[in-house]
Structure formats: C-alpha cells, structure tokens
N, C-alpha and C positions, 0 to 999 in steps of 0.2 A: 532583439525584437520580441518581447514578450506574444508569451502563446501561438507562437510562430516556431515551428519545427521545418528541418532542411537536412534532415541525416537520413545514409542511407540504410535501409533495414538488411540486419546480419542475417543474409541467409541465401542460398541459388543467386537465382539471375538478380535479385532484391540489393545483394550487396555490389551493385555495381550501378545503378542508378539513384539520385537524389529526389525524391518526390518531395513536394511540403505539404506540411496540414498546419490549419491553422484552427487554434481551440478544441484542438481534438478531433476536427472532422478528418471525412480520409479527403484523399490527395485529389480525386475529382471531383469534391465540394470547393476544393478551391481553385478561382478563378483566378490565370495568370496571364498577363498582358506583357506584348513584347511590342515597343514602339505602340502600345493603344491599340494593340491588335492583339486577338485570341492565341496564345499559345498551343502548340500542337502537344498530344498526349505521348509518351513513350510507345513503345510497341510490348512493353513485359505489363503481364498481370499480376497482380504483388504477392506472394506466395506467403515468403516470412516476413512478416511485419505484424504491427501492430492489430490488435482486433477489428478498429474500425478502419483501417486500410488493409484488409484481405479480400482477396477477387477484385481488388481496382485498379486500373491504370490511370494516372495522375501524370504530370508532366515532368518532367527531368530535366529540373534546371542545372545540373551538373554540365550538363552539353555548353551552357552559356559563358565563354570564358568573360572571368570579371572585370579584366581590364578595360573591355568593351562598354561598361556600363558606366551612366552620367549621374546617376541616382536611381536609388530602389527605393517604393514606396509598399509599405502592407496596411491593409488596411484590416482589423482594426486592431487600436494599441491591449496592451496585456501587460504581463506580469515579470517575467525574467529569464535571464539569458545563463546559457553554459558555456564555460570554454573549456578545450581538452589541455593536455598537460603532457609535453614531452620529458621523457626519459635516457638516460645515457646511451648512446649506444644506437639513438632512431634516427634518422634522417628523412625527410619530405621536404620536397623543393617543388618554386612551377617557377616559369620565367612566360614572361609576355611582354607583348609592343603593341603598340597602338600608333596610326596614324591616318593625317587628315588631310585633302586633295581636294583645289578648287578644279571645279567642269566650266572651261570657260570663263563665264563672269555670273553663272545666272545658278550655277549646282554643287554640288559638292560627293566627294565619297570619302568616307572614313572604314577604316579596314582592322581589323582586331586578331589577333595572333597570340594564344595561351598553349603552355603544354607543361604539363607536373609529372612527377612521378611520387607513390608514399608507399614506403616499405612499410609491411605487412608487421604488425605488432605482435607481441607473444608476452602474456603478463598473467597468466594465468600458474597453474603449481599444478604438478602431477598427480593423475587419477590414481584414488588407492590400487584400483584393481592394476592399472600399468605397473603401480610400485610393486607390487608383490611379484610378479611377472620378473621385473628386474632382479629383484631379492633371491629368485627360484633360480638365478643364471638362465633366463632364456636370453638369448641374443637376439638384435634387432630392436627390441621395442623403439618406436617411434622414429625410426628410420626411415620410413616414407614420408617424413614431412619437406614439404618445397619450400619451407622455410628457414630452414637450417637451425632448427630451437629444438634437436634431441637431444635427452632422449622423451621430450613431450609428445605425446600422444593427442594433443590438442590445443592448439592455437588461441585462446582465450585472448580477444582484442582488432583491431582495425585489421581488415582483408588488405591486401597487398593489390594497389589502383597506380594507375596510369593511365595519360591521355592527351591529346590535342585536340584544340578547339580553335575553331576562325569564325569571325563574323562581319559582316559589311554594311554599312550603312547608308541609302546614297539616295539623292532628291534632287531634282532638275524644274526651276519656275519654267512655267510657261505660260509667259503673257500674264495678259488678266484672265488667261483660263485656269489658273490654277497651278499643281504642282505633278509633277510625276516621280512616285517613288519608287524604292526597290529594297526590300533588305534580306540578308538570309544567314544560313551560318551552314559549317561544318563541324561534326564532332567525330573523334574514334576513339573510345572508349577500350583499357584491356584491362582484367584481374582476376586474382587468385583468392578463394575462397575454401578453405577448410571447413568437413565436417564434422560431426563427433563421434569419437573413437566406438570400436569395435573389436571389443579383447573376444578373445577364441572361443567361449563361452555361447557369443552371439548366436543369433539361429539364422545368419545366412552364413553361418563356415562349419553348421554342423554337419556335413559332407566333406570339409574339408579340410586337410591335412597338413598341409603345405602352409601357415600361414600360423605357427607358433603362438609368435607374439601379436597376431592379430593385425588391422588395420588399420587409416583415417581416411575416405576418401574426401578428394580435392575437386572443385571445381573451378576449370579453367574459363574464364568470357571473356568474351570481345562485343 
C-alpha cells in the first residue's frame, strides 16, 4: 500500500509496537477504524522513530491478529511497497484460527486467535573498535549478547518479538430496533531489543574497571 508505513521503530519500548503513518505524517495523524469505530492509541510515547513520529502515541495495530480481518482499506493510495528478505539460518512463524458462531437465529460471534514468534536478526559486521579489542586478546567481547551472534557487539537488524493476540466479533438483531453489538480484543506483546555498544573508553565505565571489553545493553519488554 503505497505511502502507508506499518513498522516498528528500532529503538526502547518503539521496537515493540507497530504504529502506521501514512504520507509521512506521524502515527496520530492517522486515523484508524476498527469495525467503523475509532481505534484506541497505545500507551508508549514514540521515543526512537522517525522525526515526524517523536513525542506521539499512535495506534498499534500489531495488537490486531490478521486472521481476524475481512478486509483493510487505507485511504489514500500512494506510491510503493517493501518486502523484507529472509536469510539462512532465521526462522519466524505465527499460527492462528478463526471461527464463526450463530446466537440463536437472530446473532452471531466470531472469535480470532494469533500468536507468532520472530528471532531476533544479526546482519550487521563488527565494530572496528570491538575488533581491535579482540586483536589486543581481551576476552569477552560481545558475550553479553542475548542473542547468541558473538563475538558481535551489536545486533544490526529486527529485535527479537513475540506475541498473542485474540479478537471477537459479535452482533445480536433486535427487532426492528436495531442491532446490539460488542467487539474487543486481547493482546501480549514480549521482546528483546539491543543497544549500541559501549567499548571501555565510554564515559560511563570511566570509573570502571571490571568491564574490559566493555558492554551492549538490552532491553527487555512486555
């Protein structure tokens, strides 16, 4: 869907939700509708992202398992589309169910059921300054990584996500009064986000000693 963006920005709590923009604008310029109804905003303020999505909260359609949906509409059309490109050795899976329930003779519910896992990518090459580190025999370098890609000091590539997601859909006629609906969803969201390295040089380990070949920290969300 041209000029329609749906990724999640590499950074803190950012790499763990999907906001969209669309033409550029940030994420609560655009308006998203679920069943014709206003979509709720996330609860994160977008930290790493893009220039015109900083300081916004936008909606996270990540929460929305796909299987649930009958069609998605964006309005307006644009220009072009990217697709990512897997590599030997990655793996990403989701599995989901959908199904559909008469109420009666007069209603209906339909129940939606997603949950993926995507290891965490490493496509990146080693910092000069890590390599010389190595070169010098210190030990350790890039051994705190939760990713198992040492002796990298830095994760260059998709955060490592996982999640479930449910959603319900369900409407009861009544009469010639009308209709009663109801829909909702659940989502739980967990991942790992590396950040950028920090050789011993840095000035928050110039007190400290214990820490050679230096650090990466990680952040963990839910």
């Amino acid at each position: 869907m041209p000029s329609f963006t749906a990724t999640p920005a590499t950074g803190d709590g950012s790499a763990f939700i999907r906001p969209t923009s669309l033409r550029g604008m940030a994420p609560d310029q655009t308006l998203v509708l679920d069943n014709g109804k206003r979509r709720h905003r996330s609860s994160l303020v977008q930290f790493f992202a893009p220039a015109a999505g900083n300081g916004v909260h936008g909606v996270d359609i990540g929460i929305i398992p796909s299987i649930s949906l009958k069609s998605v509409e964006v309005l307006r059309d644009g220009a072009a589309a990217q697709d990512g490109v897997f590599f030997e050795g990655e793996q990403s899976w989701i599995v989901g169910a959908n199904a559909g329930f008469a109420l009666v003779t007069e209603g209906f519910l339909n129940i939606s059921f997603e949950t993926n896992d995507n290891e965490a990518l490493s496509r990146g090459i080693q910092r000069p300054d890590a390599q010389q580190l190595i070169n010098d025999g210190v030990q350790g370098v890039g051994s705190d990584s939760p990713f198992g890609d040492e002796p990298f000091v830095q994760s260059w590539g998709r955060p490592e996500t996982s999640g479930t997601r449910m959603a319900f859909n369900s409407g009861y006629a009544v009469g010639d009064l009308g209709e009663l609906y109801m829909h909702g969803g659940y989502a739980d969201t967990n991942g790992c986000y590396r950040f950028l390295y920090r050789n011993p040089g840095h000035n928050t380990l110039t007190n400290v000693t214990t820490l050679p070949a230096g650090y990466t920290p990680f952040l963990d969300g839910a």
